[in-house]
C-alpha positions as CSV (number, residue, x, y, z in Angstrom):
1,X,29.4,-53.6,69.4
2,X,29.5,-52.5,66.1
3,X,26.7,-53.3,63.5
4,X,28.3,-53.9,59.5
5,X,26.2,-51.7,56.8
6,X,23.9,-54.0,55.0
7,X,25.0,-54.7,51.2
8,X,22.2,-53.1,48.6
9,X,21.8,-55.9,45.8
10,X,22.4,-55.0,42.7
11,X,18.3,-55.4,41.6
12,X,17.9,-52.7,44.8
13,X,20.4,-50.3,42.8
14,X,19.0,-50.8,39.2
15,X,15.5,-50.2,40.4
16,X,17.1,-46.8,42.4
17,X,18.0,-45.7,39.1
18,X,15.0,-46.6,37.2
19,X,13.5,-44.2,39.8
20,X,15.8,-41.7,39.2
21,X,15.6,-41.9,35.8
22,X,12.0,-41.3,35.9
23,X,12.1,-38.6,38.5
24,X,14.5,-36.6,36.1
25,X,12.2,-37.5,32.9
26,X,9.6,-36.1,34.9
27,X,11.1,-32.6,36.4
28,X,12.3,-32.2,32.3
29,X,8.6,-32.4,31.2
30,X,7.7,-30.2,34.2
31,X,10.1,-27.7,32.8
32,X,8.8,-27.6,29.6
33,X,5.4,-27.9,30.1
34,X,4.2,-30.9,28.7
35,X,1.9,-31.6,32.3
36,X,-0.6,-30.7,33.1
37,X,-1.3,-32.0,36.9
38,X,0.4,-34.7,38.8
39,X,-1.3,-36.8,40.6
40,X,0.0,-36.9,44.4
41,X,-0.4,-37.9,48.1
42,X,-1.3,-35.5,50.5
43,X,-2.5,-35.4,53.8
44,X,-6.0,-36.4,52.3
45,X,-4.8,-39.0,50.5
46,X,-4.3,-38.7,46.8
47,X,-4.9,-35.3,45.0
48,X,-4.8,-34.4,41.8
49,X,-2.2,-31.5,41.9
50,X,-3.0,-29.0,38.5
51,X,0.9,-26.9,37.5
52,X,0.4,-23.4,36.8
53,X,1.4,-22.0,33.6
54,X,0.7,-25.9,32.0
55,X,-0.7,-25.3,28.2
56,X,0.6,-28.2,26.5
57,X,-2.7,-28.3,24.7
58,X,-2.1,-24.3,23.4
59,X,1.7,-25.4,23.1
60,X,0.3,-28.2,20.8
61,X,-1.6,-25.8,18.8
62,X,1.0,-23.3,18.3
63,X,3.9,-25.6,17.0
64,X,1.7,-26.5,14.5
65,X,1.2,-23.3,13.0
66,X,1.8,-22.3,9.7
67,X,3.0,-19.0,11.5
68,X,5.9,-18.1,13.7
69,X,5.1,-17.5,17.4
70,X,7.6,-16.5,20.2
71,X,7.5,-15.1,23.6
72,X,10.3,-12.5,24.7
73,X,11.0,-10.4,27.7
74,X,11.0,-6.9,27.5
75,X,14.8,-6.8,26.8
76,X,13.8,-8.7,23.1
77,X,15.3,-12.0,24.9
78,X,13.1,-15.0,22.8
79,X,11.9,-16.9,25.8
80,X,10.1,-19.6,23.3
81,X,10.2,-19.5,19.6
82,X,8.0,-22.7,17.6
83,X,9.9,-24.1,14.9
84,X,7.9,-22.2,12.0
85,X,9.8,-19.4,12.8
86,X,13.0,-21.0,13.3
87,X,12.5,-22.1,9.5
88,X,11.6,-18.5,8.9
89,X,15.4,-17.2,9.9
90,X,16.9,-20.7,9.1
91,X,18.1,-21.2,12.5
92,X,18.1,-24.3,14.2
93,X,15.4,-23.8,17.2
94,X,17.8,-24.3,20.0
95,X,20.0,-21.5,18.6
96,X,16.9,-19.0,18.8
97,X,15.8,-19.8,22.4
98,X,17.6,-18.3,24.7
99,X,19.2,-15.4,22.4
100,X,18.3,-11.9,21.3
101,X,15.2,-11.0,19.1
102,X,17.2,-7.8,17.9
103,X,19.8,-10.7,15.7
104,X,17.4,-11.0,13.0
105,X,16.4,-7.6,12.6
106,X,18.4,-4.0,11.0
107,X,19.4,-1.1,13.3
108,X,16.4,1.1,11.7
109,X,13.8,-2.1,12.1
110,X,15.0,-2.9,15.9
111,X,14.2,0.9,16.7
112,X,10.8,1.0,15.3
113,X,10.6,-2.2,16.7
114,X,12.0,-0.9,20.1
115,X,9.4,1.8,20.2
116,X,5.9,-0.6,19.5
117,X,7.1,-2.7,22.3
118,X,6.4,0.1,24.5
119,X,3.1,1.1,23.3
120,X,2.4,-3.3,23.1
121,X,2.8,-2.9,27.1
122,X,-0.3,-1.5,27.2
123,X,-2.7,-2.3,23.4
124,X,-1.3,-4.8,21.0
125,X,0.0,-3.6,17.7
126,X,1.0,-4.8,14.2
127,X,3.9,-3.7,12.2
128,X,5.8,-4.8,9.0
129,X,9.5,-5.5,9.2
130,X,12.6,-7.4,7.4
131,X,13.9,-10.2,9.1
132,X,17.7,-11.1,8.5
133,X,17.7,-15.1,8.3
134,X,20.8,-16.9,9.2
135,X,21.9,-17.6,5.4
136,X,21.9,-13.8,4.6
137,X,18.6,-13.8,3.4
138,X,15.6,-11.4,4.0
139,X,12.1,-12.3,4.5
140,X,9.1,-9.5,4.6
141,X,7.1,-10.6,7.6
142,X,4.1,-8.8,9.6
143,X,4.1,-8.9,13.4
144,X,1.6,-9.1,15.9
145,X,2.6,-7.8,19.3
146,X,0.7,-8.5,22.4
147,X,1.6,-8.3,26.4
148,X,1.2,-11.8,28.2
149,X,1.1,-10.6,32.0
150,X,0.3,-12.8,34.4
151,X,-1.4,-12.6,37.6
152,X,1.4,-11.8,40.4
153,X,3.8,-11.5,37.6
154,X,6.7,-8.5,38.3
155,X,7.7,-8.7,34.6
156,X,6.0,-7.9,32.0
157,X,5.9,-10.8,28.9
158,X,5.7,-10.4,25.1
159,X,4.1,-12.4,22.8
160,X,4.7,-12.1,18.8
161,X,2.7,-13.7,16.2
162,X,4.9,-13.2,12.8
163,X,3.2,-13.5,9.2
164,X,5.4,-14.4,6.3
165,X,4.6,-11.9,3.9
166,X,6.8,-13.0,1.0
167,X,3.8,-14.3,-0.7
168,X,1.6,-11.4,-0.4
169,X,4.5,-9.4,-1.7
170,X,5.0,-11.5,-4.6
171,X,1.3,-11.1,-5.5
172,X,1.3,-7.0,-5.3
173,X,4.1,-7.0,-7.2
174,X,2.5,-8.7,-10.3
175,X,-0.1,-7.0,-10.1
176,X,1.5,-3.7,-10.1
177,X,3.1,-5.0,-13.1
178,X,0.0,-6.1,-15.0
179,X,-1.2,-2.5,-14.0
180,X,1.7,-0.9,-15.5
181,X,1.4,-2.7,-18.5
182,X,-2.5,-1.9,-18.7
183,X,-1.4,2.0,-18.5
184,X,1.1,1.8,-20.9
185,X,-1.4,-0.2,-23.6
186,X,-3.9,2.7,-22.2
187,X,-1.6,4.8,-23.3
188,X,-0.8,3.2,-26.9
189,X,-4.5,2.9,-27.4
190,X,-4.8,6.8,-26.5
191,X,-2.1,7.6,-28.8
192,X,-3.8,5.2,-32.2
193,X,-6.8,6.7,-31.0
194,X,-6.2,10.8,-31.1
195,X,-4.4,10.2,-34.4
196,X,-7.1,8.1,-36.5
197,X,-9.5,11.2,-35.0
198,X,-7.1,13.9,-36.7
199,X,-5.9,12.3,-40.0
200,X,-9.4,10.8,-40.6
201,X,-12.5,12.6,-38.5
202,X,-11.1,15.7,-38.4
203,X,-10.0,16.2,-41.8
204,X,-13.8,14.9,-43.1
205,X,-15.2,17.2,-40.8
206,X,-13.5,20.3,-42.1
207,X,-14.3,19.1,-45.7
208,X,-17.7,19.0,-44.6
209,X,-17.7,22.1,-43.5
210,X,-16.6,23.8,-46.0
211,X,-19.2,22.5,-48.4
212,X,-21.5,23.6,-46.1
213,X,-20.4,27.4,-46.6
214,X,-20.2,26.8,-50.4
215,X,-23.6,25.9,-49.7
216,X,-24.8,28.7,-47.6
217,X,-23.0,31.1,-49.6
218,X,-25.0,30.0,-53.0
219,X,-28.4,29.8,-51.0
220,X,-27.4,33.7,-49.7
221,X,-29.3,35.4,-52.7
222,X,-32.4,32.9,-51.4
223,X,-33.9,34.6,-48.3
224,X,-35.1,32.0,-47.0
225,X,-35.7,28.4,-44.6
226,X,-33.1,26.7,-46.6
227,X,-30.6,29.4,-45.9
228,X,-31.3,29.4,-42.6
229,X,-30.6,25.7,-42.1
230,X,-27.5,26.0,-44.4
231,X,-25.8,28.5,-41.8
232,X,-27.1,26.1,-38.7
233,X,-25.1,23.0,-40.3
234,X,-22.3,25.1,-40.2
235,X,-21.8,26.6,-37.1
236,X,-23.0,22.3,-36.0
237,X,-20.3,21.0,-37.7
238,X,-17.9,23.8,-36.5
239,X,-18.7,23.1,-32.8
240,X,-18.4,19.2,-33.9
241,X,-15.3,19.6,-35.1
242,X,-13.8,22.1,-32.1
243,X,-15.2,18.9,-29.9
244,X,-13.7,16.3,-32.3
245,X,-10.2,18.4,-31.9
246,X,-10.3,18.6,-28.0
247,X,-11.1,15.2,-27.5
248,X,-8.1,14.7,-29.7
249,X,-5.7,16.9,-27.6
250,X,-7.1,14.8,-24.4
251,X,-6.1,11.9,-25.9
252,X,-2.7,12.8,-27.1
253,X,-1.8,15.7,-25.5
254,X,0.7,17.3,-27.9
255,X,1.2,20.6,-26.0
256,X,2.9,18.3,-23.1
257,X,5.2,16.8,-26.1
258,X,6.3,20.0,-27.8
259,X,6.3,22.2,-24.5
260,X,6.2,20.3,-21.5
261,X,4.4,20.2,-17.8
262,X,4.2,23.7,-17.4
263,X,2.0,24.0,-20.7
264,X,0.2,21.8,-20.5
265,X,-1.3,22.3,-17.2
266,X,-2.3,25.7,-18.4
267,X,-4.0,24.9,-21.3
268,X,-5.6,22.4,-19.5
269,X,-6.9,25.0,-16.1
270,X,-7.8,27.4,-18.8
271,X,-9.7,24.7,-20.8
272,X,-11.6,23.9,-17.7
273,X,-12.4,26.8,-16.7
274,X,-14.1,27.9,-19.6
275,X,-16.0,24.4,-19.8
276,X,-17.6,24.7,-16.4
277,X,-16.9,27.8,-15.2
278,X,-14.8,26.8,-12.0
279,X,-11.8,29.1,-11.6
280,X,-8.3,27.2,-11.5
281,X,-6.2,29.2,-9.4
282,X,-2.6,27.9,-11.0
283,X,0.8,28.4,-9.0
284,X,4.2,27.2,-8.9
285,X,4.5,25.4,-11.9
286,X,8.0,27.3,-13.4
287,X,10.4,24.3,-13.2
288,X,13.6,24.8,-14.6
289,X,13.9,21.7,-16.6
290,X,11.7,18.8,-18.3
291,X,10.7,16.0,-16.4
292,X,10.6,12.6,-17.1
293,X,8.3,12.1,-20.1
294,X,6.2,9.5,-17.9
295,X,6.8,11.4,-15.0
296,X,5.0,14.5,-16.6
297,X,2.6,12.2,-18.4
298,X,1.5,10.8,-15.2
299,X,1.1,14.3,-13.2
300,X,-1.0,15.0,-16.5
301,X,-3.4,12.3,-16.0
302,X,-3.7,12.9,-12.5
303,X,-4.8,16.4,-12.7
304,X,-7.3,15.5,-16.0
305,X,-8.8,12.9,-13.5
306,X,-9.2,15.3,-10.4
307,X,-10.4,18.0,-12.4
308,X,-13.3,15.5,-13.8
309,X,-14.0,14.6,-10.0
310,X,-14.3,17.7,-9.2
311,X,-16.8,18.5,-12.0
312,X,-18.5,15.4,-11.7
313,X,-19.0,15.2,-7.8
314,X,-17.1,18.5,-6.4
315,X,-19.8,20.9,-6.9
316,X,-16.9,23.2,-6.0
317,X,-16.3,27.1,-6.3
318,X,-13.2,27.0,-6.9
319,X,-10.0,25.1,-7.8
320,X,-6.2,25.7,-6.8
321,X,-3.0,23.6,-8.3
322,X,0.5,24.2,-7.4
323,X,3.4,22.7,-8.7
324,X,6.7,23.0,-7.6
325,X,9.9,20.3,-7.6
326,X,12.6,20.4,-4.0
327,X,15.5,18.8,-5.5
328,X,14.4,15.3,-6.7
329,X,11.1,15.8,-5.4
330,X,8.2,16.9,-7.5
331,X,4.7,17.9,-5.5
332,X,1.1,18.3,-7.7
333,X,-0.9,19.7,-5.3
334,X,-4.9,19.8,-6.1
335,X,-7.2,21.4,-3.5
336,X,-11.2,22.4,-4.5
337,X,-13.4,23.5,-1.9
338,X,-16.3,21.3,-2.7
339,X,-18.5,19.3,-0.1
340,X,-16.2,16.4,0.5
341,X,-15.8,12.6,1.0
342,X,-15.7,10.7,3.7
343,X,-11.7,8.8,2.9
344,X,-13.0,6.4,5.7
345,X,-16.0,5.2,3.6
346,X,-16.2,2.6,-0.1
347,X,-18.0,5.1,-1.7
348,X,-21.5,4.8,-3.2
349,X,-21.8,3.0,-6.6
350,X,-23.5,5.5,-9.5
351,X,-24.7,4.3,-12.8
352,X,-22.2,3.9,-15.3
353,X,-19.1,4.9,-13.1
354,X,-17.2,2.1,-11.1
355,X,-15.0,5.0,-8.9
356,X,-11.4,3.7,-10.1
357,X,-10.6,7.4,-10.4
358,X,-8.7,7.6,-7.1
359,X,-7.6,4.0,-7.2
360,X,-6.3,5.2,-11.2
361,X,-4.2,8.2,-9.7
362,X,-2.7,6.2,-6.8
363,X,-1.4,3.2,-9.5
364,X,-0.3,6.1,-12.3
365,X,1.8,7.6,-9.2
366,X,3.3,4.6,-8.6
367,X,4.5,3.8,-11.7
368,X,6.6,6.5,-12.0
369,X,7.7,6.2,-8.1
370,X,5.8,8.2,-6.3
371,X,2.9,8.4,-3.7
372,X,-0.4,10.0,-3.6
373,X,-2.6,10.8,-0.7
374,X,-5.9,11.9,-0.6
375,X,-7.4,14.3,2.6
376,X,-10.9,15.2,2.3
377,X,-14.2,15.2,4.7
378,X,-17.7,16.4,4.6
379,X,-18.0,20.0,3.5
380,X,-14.1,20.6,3.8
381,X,-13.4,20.0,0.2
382,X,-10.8,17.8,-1.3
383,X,-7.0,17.7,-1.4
384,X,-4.7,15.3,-3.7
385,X,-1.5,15.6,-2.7
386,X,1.0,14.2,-5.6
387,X,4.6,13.5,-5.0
388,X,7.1,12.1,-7.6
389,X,10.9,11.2,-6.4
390,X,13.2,11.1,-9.3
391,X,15.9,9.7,-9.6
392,X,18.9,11.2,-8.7
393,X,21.1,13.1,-12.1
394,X,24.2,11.1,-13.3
395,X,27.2,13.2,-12.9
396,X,29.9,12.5,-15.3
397,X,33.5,12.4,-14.7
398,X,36.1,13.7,-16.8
């Protein structure tokens, strides 16, 4: 005889679903790791049962950075992203999980990239990239590469910490232009300077000087003390204004005006040489054509500046500079063979000098677009090496 299935009331089916409603709700926050444990029966009773890989505390944390933070395989696929850095490419988040970190970078920034994630495998690293946003904008960020392995884990995971560098940027940039300006009012200065020393100093001095011969020359019939300090106030006030006249030229450099690089950087080897008695070996320096009046005002700086360290601090034997230009690159090269600096080190403070000069040279490169680097160690001497890209000639078309 057969039995009829039962009926299951329709307050039995809503609570079924209620269950399965929470079941579902629970696997999802499982899945996404916002448990921690569940609490379970087992065959010792109830046990508190803890989920691997639960950090809802850290995930916490993270999305509430002011930073971006993902997780990728080693493929670049974004295994988690937080929504700062789904702001940072203007991206809604779920459109970032799940896809390729390589979208939001260049060819040439997803190779460099591509090679750092090798070396991450094994020490994290930090490098400086451009991130393509969504809109078609590009954002200057820093990131911070580290391998998450875990324990058993076959694959290896990556975690990235990226740094919006926009601001930074902003702020080097204004300050490069507020040191630009200081060089050119440096500059100005220099120029009102060197001329009030010529049209006024220099011209007293010489008048000076001559009535100081007038006077020696009517005191040469008197054999005598007075003589004798005549002819010392002349020769003073020649050697004052010889001093008076190279200051002057240091100043405003007028050879460099009327003559160029090439001049000018042999008056100034010879000048030096006869000051301290440090030979300047001098090579390389025939260039075909004029330079850039800052660019050749700024290679003239620099080499008045290293030649001063290397008076000051050098205690070298000898001094080489070689110019040359390779198409629309320009090289100073300044070597001495002095006792060295440690490039590592802040050095030392002395009185009366705050040590801009290397700091000076980098900024002066700068402004006219180029680089300078410094190698140097104890009792290996000192080489600043000086390179200015120019911008490339106009060609016109007829």
């Amino acid at each position: 005889m057969k039995t009829a299935p039962s009926k299951i009331s329709t307050a039995d089916l809503a609570a079924l679903r209620l269950r399965l409603a929470e079941a579902e709700e629970t696997l999802r926050a499982i899945r996404h790791g916002e448990v921690d444990a569940l609490l379970g029966t087992g065959e010792q009773g109830q046990q508190v049962f803890s989920l691997a890989g639960a950090e809802q505390a850290y995930r916490t944390l993270i999305e509430a950075m002011n930073e971006g933070a993902l997780t990728l395989t080693t493929e670049k696929t974004i295994l988690y992203a937080n929504r700062c850095f789904a702001s940072m490419v203007k991206c809604p988040l779920e459109q970032v999980t799940g896809g390729s970190f390589r979208r939001f970078l260049s060819a040439a920034d997803a190779a460099t990239l591509r090679a750092h994630m090798k070396q991450s495998a094994h020490t994290g690293v930090k490098i400086q990239l451009l991130l393509h946003a969504c809109n078609g904008t590009k954002l200057p960020v820093q990131i911070s590469i580290r391998p998450l392995a875990k324990k058993g884990a076959k694959n290896v995971i990556i975690g990235m910490v990226v740094t919006d560098l926009s601001e930074s940027r902003r702020t080097e940039e204004m300050l490069r232009a507020l040191t630009q300006r200081v060089v050119q009012m440096q500059e100005a200065e220099r120029g009102r300077v060197a001329i009030e020393l010529h049209d006024n100093i220099t011209q007293l001095l010489c008048a000076i000087l001559v009535r100081s011969q007038t006077l020696a020359d009517q005191l040469a019939t008197h054999d005598g003390p007075a003589q004798q300090e005549a002819l010392k106030l002349r020769d003073l006030l020649g050697h004052t204004a010889e001093e008076v006249e190279c200051i002057t030229r240091n100043l405003r450099p007028g050879v460099l005006e009327l003559l160029g690089l090439d001049a000018v950087l042999r008056a100034t080897s010879t000048e030096f040489t006869a000051r301290t008695g440090v030979p300047v070996a001098l090579t390389g320096v025939a260039l075909t054509a004029r330079l850039p009046g800052q660019t050749e005002l700024a290679l003239y700086r620099i080499l008045q500046e290293a030649l001063k360290n290397v008076q000051q601090h050098a205690h070298a034997h000898q001094v080489s500079v070689h110019l040359e230009r390779h198409g629309n690159t320009v090289q100073l090269l300044i070597k001495d063979d002095g006792v060295g600096f440690n490039t590592e080190r802040q050095p030392a403070k002395r009185k009366g000098s705050s040590h801009l000069g290397l700091l000076g040279m980098r900024e002066r490169a700068a402004y006219v677009g180029g680089t300078l680097t410094v190698r140097s160690a104890r009792r290996t001497g000192t080489e600043i090496d000086v390179r200015i890209f120019l911008a490339p000639a106009k060609t016109t078309v007829i």
